[in-house]
C-alpha positions as CSV (number, residue, x, y, z in Angstrom):
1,X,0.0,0.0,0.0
2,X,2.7,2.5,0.6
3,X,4.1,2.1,-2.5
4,X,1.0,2.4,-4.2
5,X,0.7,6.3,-2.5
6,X,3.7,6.8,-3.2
7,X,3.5,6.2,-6.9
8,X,-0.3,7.9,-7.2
9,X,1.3,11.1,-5.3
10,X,4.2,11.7,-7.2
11,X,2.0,11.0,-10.6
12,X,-0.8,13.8,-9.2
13,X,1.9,15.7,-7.3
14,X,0.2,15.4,-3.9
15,X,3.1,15.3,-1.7
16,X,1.4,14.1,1.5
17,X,0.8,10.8,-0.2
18,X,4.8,10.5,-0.7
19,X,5.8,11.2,3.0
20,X,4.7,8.9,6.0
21,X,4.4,11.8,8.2
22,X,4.2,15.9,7.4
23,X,7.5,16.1,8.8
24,X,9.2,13.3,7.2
25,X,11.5,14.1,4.1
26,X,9.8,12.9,0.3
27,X,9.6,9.2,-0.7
28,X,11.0,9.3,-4.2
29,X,9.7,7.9,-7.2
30,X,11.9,5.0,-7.7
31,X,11.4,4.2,-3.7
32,X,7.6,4.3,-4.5
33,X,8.6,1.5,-6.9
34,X,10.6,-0.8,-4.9
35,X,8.2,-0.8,-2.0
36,X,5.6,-2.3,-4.2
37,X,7.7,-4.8,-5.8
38,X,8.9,-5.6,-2.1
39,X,5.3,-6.4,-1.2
40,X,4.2,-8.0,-4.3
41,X,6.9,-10.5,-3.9
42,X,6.4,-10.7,0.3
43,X,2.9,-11.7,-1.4
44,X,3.6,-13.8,-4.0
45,X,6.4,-15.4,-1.7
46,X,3.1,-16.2,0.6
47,X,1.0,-17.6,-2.0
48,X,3.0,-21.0,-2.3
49,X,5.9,-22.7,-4.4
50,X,3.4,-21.7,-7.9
51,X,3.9,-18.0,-7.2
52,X,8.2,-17.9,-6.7
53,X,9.1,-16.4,-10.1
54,X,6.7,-13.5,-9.9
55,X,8.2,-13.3,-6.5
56,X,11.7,-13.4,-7.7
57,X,11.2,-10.4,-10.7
58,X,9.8,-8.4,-8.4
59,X,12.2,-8.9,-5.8
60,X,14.6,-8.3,-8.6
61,X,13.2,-5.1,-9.9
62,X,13.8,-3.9,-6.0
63,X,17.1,-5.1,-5.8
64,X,18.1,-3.7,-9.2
65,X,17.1,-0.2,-8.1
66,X,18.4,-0.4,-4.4
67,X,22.0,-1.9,-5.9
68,X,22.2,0.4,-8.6
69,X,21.3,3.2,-6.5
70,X,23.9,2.7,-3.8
71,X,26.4,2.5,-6.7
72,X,25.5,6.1,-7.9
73,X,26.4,7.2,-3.9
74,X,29.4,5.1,-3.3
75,X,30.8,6.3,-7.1
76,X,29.1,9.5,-7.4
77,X,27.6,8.7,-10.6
78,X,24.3,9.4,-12.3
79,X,23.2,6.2,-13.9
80,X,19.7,7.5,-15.2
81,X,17.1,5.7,-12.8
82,X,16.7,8.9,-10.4
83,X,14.2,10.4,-12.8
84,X,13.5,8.0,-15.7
85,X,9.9,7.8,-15.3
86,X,9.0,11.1,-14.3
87,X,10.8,14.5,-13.4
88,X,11.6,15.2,-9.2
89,X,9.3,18.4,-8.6
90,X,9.5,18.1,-4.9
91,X,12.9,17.0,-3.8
92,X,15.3,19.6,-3.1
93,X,18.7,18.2,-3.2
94,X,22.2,17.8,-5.3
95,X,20.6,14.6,-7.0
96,X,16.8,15.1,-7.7
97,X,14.7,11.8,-7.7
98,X,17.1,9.6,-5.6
99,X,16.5,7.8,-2.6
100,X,19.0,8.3,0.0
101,X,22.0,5.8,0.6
102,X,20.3,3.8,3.8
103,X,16.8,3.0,1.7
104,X,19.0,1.8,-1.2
105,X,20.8,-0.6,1.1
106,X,17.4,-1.4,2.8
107,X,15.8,-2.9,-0.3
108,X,18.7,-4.5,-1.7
109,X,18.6,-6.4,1.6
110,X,15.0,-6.8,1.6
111,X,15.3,-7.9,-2.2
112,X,18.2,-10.0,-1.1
113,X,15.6,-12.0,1.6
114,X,12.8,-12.5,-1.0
115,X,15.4,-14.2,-3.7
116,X,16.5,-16.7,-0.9
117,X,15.0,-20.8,-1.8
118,X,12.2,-20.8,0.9
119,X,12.4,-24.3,3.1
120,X,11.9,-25.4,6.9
121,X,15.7,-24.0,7.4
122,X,15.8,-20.6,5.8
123,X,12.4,-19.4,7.3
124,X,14.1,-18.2,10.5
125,X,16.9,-16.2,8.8
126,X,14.4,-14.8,6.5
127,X,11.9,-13.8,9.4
128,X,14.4,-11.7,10.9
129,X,15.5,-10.3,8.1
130,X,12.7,-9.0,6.4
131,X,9.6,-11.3,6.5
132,X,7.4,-10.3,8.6
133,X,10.1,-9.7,11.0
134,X,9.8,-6.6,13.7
135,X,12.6,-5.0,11.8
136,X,10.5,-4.3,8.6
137,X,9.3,-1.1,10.4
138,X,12.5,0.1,10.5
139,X,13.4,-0.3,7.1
140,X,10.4,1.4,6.2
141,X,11.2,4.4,8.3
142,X,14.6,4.4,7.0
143,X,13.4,4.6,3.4
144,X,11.3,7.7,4.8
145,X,13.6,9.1,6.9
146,X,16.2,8.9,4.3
147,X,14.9,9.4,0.9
């Protein structure tokens, strides 16, 4: 869901859809993006064994975007993403339309958990990394927080 208002808000520029709270700093874009294909693929993960590729391009799509992302901040280069599917109106900073370091590394670790083989002895190292695990608040706060 909060990648959903995320996406709508930046589409029809109503900024309080693309922070959690007023005082929050602006999801971006490609954030709004990587949250949903995170939760699609939590879903999809949830759905069974018949539902793991959809699961796995999702959490690919994430991953791509968090990984390439922290490579534009740990090289200082501007690879394209930040505003490929729509120009940053609200962000005011030296790179318009990207996420901040700490959400990057957030989804390529959430990512990261949603590509792992599901079975009886991965499920706890997935629950506390990002399945349904009391640190996936966190992660969400640090995309918000940070972007």
């Amino acid at each position: 869901m909060l990648g959903i208002g995320v996406i709508v808000g930046w589409h029809f520029r109503v900024a309080a859809t693309t922070r959690i709270a007023a005082d929050d700093a602006v999801m971006t874009f490609n954030a709004g993006i990587a949250f949903l294909c995170s939760g699609l693929g939590s879903i999809a993960v949830g759905l069974g064994s018949r539902w793991v590729w959809p699961a796995r391009v999702a959490a690919g799509l994430a991953s791509a975007i968090g990984f390439i992302t922290l490579i534009e901040h740990l090289f200082h280069l501007k690879a394209g993403i930040d505003q490929v599917f729509l120009v940053d109106h609200l962000s005011q900073g030296t790179y318009p339309g990207r996420m901040a370091y700490i959400s990057a590394i957030c989804f390529l670790i959430s990512a990261t958990v949603l590509l792992m083989p599901i079975s009886a002895t991965t499920f706890p190292i997935s629950f506390v990394a990002g399945r349904g695990s009391p640190v996936t608040p966190l992660f969400t706060r640090g995309a918000a927080f940070g972007s």
